[in-house]
C-alpha positions as CSV (number, residue, x, y, z in Angstrom):
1,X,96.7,15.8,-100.5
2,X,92.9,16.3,-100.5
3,X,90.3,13.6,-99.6
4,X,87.4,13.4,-98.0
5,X,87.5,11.9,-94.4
6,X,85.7,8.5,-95.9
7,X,88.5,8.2,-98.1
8,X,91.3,9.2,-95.7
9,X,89.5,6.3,-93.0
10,X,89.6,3.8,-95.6
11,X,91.9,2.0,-94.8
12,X,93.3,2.9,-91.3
13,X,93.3,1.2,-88.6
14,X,90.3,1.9,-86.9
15,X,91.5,4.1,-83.1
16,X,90.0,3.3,-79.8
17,X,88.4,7.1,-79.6
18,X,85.9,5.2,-82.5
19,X,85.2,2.5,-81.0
20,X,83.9,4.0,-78.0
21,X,81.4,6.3,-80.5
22,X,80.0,3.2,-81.0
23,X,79.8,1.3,-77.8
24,X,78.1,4.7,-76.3
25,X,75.8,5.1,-79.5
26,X,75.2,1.2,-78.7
27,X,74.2,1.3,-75.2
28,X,72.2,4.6,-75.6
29,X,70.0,2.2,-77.8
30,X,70.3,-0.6,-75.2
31,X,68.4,1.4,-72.7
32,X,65.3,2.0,-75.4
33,X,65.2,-1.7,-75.1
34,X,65.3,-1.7,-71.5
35,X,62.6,0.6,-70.6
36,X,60.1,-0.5,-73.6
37,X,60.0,-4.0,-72.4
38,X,60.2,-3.3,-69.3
39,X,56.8,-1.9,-68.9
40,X,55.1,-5.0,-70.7
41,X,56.5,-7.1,-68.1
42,X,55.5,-5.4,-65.5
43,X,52.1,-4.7,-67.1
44,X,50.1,-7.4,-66.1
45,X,50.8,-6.3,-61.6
46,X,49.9,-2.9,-62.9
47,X,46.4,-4.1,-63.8
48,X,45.5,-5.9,-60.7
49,X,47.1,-3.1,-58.7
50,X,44.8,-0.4,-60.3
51,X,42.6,-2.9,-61.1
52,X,42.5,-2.2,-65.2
53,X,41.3,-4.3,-68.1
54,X,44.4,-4.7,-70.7
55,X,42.2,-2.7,-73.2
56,X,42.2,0.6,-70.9
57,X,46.2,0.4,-70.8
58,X,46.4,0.3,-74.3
59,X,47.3,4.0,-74.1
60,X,50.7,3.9,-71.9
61,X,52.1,0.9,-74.0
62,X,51.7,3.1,-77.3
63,X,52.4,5.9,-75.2
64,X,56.3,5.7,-75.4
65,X,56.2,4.7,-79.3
66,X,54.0,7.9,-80.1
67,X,56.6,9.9,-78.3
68,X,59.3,8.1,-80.3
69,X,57.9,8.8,-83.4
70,X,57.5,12.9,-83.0
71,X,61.1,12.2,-81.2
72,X,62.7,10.8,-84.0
73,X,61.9,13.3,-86.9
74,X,62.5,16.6,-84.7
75,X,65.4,14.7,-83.1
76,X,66.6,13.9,-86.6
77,X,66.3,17.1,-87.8
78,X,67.8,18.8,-84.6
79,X,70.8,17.0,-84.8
80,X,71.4,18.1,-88.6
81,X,71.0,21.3,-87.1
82,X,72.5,21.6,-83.8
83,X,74.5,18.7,-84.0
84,X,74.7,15.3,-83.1
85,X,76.2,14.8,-79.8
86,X,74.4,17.4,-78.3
87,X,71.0,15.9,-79.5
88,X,72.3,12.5,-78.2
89,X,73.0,14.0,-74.6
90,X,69.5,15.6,-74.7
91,X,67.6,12.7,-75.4
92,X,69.3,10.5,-72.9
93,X,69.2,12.8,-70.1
94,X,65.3,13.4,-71.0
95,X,64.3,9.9,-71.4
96,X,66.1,9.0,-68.2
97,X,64.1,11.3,-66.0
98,X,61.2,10.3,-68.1
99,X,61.8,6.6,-66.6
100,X,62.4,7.8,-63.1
101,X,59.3,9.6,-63.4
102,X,57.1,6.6,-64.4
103,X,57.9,4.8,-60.9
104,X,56.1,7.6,-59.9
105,X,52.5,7.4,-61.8
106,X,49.1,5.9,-60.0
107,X,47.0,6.0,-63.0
108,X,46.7,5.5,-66.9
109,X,46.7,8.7,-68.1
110,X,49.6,9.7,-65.5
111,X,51.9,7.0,-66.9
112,X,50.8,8.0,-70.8
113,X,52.3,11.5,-70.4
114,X,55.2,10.7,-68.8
115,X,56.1,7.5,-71.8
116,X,55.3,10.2,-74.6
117,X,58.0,12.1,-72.9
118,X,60.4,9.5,-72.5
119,X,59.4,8.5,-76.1
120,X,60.8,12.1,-77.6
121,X,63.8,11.2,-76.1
122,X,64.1,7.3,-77.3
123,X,63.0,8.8,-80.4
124,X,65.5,11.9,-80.5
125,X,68.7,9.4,-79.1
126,X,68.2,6.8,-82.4
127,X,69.0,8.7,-85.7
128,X,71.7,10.6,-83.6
129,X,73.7,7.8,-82.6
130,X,73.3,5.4,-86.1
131,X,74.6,9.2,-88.2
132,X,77.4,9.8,-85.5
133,X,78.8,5.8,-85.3
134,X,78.0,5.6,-88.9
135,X,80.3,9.0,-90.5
136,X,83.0,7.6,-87.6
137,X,83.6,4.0,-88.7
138,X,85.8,3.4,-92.2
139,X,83.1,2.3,-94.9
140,X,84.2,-1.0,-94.9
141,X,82.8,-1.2,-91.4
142,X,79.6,0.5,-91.6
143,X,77.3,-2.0,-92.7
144,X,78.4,-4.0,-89.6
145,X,78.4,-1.2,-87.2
146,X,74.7,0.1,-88.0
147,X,73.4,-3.5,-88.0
148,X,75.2,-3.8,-85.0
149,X,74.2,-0.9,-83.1
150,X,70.3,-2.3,-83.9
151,X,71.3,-4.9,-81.7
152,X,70.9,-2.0,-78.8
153,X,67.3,-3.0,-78.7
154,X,67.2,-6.9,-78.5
155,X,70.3,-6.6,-75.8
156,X,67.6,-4.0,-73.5
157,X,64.9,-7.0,-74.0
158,X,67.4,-9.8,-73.1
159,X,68.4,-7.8,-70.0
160,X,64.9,-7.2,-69.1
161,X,64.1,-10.8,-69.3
162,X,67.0,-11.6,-66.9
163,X,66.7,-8.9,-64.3
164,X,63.5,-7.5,-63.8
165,X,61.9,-10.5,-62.6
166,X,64.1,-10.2,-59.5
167,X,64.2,-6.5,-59.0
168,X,60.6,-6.9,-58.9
169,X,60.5,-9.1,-56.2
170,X,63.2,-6.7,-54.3
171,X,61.9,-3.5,-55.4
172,X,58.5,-3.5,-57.1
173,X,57.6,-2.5,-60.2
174,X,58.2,1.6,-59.2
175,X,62.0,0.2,-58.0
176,X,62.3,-1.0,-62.2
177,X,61.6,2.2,-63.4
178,X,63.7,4.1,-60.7
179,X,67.5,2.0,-61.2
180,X,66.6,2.1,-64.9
181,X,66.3,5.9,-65.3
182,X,69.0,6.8,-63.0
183,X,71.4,5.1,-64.9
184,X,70.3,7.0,-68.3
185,X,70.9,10.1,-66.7
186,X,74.1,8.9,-65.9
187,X,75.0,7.7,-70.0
188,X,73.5,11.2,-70.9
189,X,76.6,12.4,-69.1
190,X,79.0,10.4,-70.0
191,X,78.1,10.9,-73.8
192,X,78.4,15.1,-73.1
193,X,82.0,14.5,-71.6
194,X,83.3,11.8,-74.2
195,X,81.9,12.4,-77.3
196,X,83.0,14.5,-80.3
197,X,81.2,15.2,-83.8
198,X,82.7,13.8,-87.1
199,X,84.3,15.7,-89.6
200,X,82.2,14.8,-92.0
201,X,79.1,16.4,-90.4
202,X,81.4,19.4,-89.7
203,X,82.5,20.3,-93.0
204,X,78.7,20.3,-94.3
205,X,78.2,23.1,-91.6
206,X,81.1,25.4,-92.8
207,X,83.7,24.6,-89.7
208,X,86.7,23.0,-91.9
209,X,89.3,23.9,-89.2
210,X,87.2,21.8,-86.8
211,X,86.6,18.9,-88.8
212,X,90.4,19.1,-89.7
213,X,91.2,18.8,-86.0
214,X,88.9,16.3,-85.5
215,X,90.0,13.9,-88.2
216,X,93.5,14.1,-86.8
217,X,92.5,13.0,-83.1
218,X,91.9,9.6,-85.4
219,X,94.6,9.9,-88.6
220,X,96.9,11.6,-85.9
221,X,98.0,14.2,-88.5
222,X,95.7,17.0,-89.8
223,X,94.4,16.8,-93.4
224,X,92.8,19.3,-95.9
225,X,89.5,17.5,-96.5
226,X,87.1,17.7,-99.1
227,X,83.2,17.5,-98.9
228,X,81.3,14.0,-99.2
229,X,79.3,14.0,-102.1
230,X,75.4,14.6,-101.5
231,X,73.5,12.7,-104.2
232,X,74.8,9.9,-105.4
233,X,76.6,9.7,-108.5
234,X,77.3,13.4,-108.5
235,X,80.5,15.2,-107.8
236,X,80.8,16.6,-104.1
237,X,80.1,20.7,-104.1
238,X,81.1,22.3,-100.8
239,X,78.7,23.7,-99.1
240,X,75.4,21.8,-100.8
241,X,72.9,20.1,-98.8
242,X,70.2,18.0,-99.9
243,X,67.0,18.1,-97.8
244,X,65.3,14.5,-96.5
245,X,62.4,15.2,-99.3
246,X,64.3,16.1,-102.1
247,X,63.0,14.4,-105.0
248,X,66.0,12.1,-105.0
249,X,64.4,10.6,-101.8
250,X,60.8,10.0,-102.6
251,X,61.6,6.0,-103.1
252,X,63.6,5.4,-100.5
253,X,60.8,7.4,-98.0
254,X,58.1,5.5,-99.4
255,X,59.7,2.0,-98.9
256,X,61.6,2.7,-96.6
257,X,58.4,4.1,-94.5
258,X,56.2,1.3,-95.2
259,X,58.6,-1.4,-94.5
260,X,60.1,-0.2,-91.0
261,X,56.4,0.5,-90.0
262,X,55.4,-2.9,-90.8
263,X,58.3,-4.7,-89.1
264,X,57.7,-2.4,-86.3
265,X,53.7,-3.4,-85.7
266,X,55.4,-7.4,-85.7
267,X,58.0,-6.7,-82.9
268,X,56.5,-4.7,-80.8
269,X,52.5,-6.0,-81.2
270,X,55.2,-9.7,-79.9
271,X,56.8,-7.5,-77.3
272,X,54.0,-5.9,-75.7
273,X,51.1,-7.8,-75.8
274,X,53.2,-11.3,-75.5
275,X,53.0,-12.2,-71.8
276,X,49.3,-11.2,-72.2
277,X,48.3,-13.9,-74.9
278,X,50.7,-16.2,-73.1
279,X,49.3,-15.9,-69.7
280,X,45.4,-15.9,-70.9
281,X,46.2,-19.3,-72.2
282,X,47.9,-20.9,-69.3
283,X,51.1,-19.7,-68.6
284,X,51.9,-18.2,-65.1
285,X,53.2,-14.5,-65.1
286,X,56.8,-16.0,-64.3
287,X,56.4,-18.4,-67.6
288,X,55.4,-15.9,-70.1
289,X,58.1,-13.3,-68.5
290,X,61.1,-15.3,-69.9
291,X,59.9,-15.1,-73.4
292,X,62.0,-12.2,-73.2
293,X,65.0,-14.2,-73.0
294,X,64.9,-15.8,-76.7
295,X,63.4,-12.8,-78.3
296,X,66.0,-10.6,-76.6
297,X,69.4,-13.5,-77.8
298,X,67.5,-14.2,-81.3
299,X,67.0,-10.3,-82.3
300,X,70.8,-10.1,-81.0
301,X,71.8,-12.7,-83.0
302,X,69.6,-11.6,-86.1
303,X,70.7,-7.8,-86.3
304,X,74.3,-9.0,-85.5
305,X,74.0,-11.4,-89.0
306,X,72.3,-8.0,-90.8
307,X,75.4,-6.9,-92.0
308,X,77.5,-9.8,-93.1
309,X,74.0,-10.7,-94.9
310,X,73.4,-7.0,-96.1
311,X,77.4,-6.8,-97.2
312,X,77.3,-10.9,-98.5
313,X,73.9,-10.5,-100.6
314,X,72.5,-7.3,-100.7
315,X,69.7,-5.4,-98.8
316,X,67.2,-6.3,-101.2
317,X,67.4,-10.2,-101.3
318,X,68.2,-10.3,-97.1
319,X,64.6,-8.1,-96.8
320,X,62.7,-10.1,-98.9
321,X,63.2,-13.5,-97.1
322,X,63.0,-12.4,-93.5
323,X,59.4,-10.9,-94.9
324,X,58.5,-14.6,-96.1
325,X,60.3,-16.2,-93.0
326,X,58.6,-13.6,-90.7
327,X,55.2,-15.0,-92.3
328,X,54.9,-18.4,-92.2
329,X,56.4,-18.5,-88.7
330,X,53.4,-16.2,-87.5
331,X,50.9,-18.6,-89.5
332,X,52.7,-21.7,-87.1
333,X,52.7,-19.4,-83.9
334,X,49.0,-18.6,-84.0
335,X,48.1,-22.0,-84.8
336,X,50.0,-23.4,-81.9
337,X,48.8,-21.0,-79.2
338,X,45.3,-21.6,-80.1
339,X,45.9,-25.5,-80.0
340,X,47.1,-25.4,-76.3
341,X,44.9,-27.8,-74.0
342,X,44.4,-26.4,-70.0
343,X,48.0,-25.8,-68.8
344,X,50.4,-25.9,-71.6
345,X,53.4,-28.5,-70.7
346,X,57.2,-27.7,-70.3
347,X,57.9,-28.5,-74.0
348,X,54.8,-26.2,-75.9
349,X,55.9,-23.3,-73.4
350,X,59.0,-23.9,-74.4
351,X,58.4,-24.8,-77.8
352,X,56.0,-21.0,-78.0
353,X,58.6,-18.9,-76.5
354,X,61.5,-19.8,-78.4
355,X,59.1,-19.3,-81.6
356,X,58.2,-15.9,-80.9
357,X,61.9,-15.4,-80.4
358,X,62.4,-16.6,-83.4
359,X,59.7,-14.4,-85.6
360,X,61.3,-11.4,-84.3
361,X,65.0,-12.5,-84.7
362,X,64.5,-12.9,-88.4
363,X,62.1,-9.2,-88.1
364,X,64.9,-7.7,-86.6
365,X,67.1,-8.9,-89.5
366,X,64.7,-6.8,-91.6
367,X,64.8,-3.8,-89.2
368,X,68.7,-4.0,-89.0
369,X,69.5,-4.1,-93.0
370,X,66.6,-1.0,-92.7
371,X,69.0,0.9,-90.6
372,X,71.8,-0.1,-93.3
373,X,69.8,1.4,-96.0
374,X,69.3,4.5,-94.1
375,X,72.7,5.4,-92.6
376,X,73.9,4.7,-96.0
377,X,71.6,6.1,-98.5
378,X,70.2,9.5,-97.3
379,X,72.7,12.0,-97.8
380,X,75.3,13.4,-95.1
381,X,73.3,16.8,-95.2
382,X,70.3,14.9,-93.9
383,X,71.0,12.1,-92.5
384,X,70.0,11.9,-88.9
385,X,66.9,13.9,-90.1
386,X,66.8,11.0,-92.8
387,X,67.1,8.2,-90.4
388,X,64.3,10.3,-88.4
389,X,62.1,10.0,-90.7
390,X,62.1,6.2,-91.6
391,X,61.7,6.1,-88.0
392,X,58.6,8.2,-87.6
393,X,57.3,6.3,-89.9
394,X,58.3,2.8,-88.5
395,X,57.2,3.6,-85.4
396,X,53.7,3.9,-86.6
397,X,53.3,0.2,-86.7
398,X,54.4,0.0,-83.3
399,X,52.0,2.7,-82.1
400,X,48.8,0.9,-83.9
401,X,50.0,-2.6,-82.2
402,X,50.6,-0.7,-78.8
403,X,47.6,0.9,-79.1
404,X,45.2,-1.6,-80.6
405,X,46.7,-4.8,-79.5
406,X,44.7,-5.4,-76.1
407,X,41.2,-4.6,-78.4
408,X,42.6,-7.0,-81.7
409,X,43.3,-10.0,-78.7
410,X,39.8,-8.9,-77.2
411,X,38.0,-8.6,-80.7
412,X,38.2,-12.5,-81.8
413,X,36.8,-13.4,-78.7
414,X,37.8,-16.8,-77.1
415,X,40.4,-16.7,-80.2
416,X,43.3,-14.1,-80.8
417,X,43.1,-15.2,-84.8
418,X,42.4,-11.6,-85.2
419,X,45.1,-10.5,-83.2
420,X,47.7,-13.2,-85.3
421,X,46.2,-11.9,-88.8
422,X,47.5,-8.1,-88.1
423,X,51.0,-9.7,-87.3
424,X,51.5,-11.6,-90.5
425,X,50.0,-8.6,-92.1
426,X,53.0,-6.4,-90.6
427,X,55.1,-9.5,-91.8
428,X,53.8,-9.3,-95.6
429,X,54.4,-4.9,-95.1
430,X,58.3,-5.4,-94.7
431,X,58.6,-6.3,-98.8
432,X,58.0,-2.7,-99.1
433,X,61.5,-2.3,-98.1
434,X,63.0,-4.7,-101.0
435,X,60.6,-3.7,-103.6
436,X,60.6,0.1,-103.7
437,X,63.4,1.3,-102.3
438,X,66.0,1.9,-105.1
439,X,69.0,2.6,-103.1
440,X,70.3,-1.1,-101.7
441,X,73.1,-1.9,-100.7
442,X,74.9,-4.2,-103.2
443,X,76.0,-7.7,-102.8
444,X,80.3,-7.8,-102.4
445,X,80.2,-9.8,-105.3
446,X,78.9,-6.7,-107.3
């Protein structure tokens, strides 16, 4: 009988061999959480080391996302090309060395080359391993698997939070960068030994005997297997491929762009510039290090919740509230940081971190239901280089917020109103997601 490996996968048991896909694609995206928080943390001993202002090191904290960004739509596109595990391996291995390399740096400048070029890598690993987990799980799965592979991120943070205050005290800052890049290198070679791509992915290129083959290591018989169909609502034609801007596209680009861009600038302009808001109003560097704790378990728990909401409700309805949510929580964060008095007490520290863990749990809500709408609406042709693409463009919020965010805290003077206004505007961005996007995923109930 012919199906398509979706259909055959339906309802199977789901084998080990896919469940480690996706605890590798998940810890490849652990490590991008790892490294990008782990040089905001760090940040503030770097400036009295080389004696900086915050402004001047705007550069290395965008650094890494600009690098993403180019990463994501070449490594997107690569992988649609040359396939997906072989990108994967590639980008760990790169961003790895890129890691060990920062340990090295004595300067700005130094330290900006070396995060773009861990940045292509980060970039390249993402739409690699959400296409490669996603065409591996049954459908019913997938909504659950993507939103939980988002959680990669989050679970780097919370693991930052935890450790790095004590390797830094054993090792230094360099000693941060040098444990966390070896072990990269040591996933990006893992992931070459282990890892297999799917059958669907291999039919599109013409290799039908080896997508047969590999559909049996999970069916544990061999199959003949028919295309997945391209655009939806058509029949599948072997052999087609739609390309990421075919007209078919140009809505879920658009929203898709603006939205993840947005959510982006909140999370990381939080992530980044966090401990240095916290600290310039009272906290020690110790205090405002363990806000990485609740915005680590709270993005956790949000992207986990992505997709039983996404399946429950619908993409549409789940991205529309976290945008309100993500709003008026900013509006109370800025107005209680600006309230604090001298040293802030045990219960407003405690009262600030857990709030800002809280704005970007319900963010990462939006960003995981994003990745959702991705891995599940661009077409199997395209769609690492699809889920490239939203990322380019959702890491431009992240680079303007990198970038920028040491001038917007500078720019209101003995206030950071200015800083808190581009936040909620990010917030307000991510209804761009629920409002253009014509490609949701539909409630169960539908």
């Amino acid at each position: 009988m012919q199906k398509t490996f979706s259909e055959a996968i339906a309802r199977a048991r789901v084998q080990p061999y896919q469940w480690i896909v996706a605890l590798l694609a998940f810890m490849v995206l652990m490590f991008d959480g790892i490294d990008m928080q782990s040089l905001a943390l760090v940040a503030p001993t770097i400036f009295d080391e080389w004696q900086i202002d915050r402004a001047e090191f705007g550069p290395a904290m965008a650094a890494a996302l600009f690098g993403m960004a180019i990463g994501a739509a070449m490594g997107g596109w690569l992988g649609d090309r040359f396939g997906r595990v072989t990108m994967l391996f590639v980008a760990a291995f790169v961003f790895g060395a890129a890691t060990v390399a920062a340990g090295f740096t004595h300067d700005v400048w130094t330290m900006t080359s070396v995060r773009v070029l861990g940045g292509l890598g980060f970039g390249a690993a993402f739409p690699n391993s959400m296409a490669l987990a996603n065409d591996w799980m049954p459908q019913r799965l997938r909504a659950y698997t993507v939103a939980t592979l988002s959680l990669g991120v989050p679970a780097g943070t919370m693991i930052t939070g935890l450790v790095v205050p004590g390797l830094m005290a054993a090792a230094g800052w360099r000693g941060v960068f040098y444990l966390f890049g070896a072990a990269s290198v040591v996933l990006a070679l893992v992931i070459l030994a282990a890892l297999r791509e799917s059958p669907a992915y291999l039919l599109v290129k013409g290799r039908k005997d080896k997508a047969e083959k590999a559909a049996a290591r999970v069916l544990g018989e061999k199959i003949d297997l028919l295309p997945e169909a391209e655009r939806p609502g058509e029949p599948a034609v072997e052999g087609q491929r739609i390309g990421v801007f075919d007209r078919s596209n140009n809505r879920l680009n658009i929203g898709i762009g603006i939205g993840f861009a947005s959510a982006t600038a909140v999370v990381y302009g939080l992530m980044n510039w966090g401990p240095e808001f916290l600290t310039s109003r009272g906290f020690t560097l110790p205090q405002a290090q363990l806000m990485s704790f609740p915005v680590g378990l709270l993005s956790m728990i949000g992207g986990f919740s992505a997709g039983y909401l996404s399946h429950r409700f619908g993409s549409r309805r789940v991205v529309t509230l976290a945008s309100i949510g993500t709003c008026v929580l900013v509006i109370l964060l800025a107005y209680l940081v600006e309230h604090i008095g001298g040293a802030p007490s045990a219960v407003i520290r405690q009262t600030i971190l857990w709030l800002i863990g809280i704005i970007t749990g319900i963010t990462s809500i939006a960003i995981a239901t994003i990745y959702v709408m991705m891995a599940q609406g661009y077409p199997q042709s395209c769609r690492s280089g699809g889920i490239g693409f939203g990322m380019l463009m959702g890491r431009v919020g992240g680079i303007l917020m990198g970038f920028y965010g040491g001038s917007l805290l500078n720019l209101g003077g003995d206030t950071f109103y200015v800083y808190f206004a581009a936040i909620f505007l990010g917030g307000l961005g991510v209804l761009a997601a629920a409002l253009i996007v014509d490609r949701h995923v539909e409630p169960a109930r539908a």
